[in-house]
N, C-alpha and C positions, 0 to 999 in steps of 0.2 A: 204357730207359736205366738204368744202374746209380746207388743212392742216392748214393752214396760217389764219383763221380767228382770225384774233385778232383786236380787239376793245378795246374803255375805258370801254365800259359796260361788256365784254368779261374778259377783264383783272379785273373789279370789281365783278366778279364774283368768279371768281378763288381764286383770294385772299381771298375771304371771307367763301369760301365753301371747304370742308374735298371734295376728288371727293370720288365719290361713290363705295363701291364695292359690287356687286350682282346686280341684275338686277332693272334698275331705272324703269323700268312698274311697274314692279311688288312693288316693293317701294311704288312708287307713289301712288298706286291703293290703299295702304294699311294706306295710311297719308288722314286727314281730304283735304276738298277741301280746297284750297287758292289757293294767288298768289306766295305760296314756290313752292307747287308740280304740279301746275297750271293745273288740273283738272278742266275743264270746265262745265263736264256733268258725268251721270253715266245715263248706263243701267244696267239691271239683268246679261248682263253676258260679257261687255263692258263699256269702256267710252273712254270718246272725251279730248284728253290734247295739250293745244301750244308746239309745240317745243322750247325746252328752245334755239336752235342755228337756228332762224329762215333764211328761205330764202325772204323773204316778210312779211311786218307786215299779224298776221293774221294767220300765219303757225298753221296747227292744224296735229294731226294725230286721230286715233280712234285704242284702242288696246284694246284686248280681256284680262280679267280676265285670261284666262288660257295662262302658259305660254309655246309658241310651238313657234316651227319656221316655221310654212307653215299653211296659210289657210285649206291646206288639211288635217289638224287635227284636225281642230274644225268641230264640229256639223254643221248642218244647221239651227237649231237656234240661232245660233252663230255666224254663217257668215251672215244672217239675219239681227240681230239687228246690226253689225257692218254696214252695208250699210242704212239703218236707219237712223243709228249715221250720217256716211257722207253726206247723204240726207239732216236733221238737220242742220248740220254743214256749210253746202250749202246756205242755208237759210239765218241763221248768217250773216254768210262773203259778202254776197249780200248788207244785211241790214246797216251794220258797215261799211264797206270796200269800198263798190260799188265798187269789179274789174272788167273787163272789161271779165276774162275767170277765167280760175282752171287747176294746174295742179290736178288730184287723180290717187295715185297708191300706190302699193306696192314692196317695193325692196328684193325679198324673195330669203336671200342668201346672203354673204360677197361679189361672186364674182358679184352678179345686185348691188352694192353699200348700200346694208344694211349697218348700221352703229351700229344696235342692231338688228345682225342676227338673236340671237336665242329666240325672241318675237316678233312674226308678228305683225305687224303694216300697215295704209293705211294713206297716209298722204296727205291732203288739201293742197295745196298752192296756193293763191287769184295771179294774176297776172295781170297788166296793160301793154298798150304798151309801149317798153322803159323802162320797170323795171331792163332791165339789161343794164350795161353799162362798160366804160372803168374800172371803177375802181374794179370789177370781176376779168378782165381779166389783167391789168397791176400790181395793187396792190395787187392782192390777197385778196381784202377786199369788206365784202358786209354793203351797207350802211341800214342802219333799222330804219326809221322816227317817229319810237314811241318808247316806252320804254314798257317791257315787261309786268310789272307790269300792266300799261296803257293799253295795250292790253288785260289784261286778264279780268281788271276792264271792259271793256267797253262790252266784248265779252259774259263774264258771265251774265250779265247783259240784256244783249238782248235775252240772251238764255233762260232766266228766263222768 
């Protein structure tokens, strides 16, 4: 994530939210589905939620129930239905979205740019050509053409 992102929707966020202390997966996982904690999906031992600082409308990640920092401690039932999920998720973002490609990965570790190293995570990002532009690079700011809520509304919805 970039240092510097800040937006009105960014700044209206902040203002109105305590930030969190303890791990927001694992929060999340533990709050009913909406568009607060914007859980999209549930498996038996994962689910599918938007990045609340998305790069592209659309940003999804899939995080396991269990809280580890490396794929390589979850089961293979568990790393299973996480690529499911993504699969799923896939699907979705096609349907909604129509991007053009995907990034999918995961940043396991502070130093690949995990942002919440110590909850793995595999993160969707829908991209078009030309989704990145000057204002990344000069502003520090990434522009987001929907609004979160709107995304989650629409996402859930299809997923359903």
């Amino acid at each position: 994530m970039m240092d510097h992102l800040w937006s009105p929707w960014r700044m209206n966020y902040i203002q109105q939210h305590e930030q969190p202390t303890g791990c927001i997966f694992c929060m999340a996982a533990q709050q009913e589905d909406s568009s607060e904690n914007l859980v999209v999906a549930r498996g038996k031992v994962s689910f599918a939620i938007l990045n609340r600082y998305p790069y592209t409308s659309g940003h999804m990640m899939v995080v396991p129930y269990l809280h580890v920092p490396s794929i390589e401690e979850l089961d293979s039932p568990a790393r299973s239905e996480m690529m499911e999920l993504v699969n799923q998720a896939l699907g979705v973002l096609r349907t909604v979205y129509h991007p053009e490609a995907f990034n999918v990965g995961a940043n396991i570790g502070a130093a690949a740019g995990a942002g919440i190293a110590e909850h793995v995570h595999i993160h969707i990002v829908p991209r078009w050509g030309g989704d990145t532009n000057f204002m990344t690079t000069i502003g520090n700011t990434r522009l987001i053409p929907e609004d979160l809520a709107e995304s989650y509304r629409r996402i859930r919805e299809q997923w359903e």
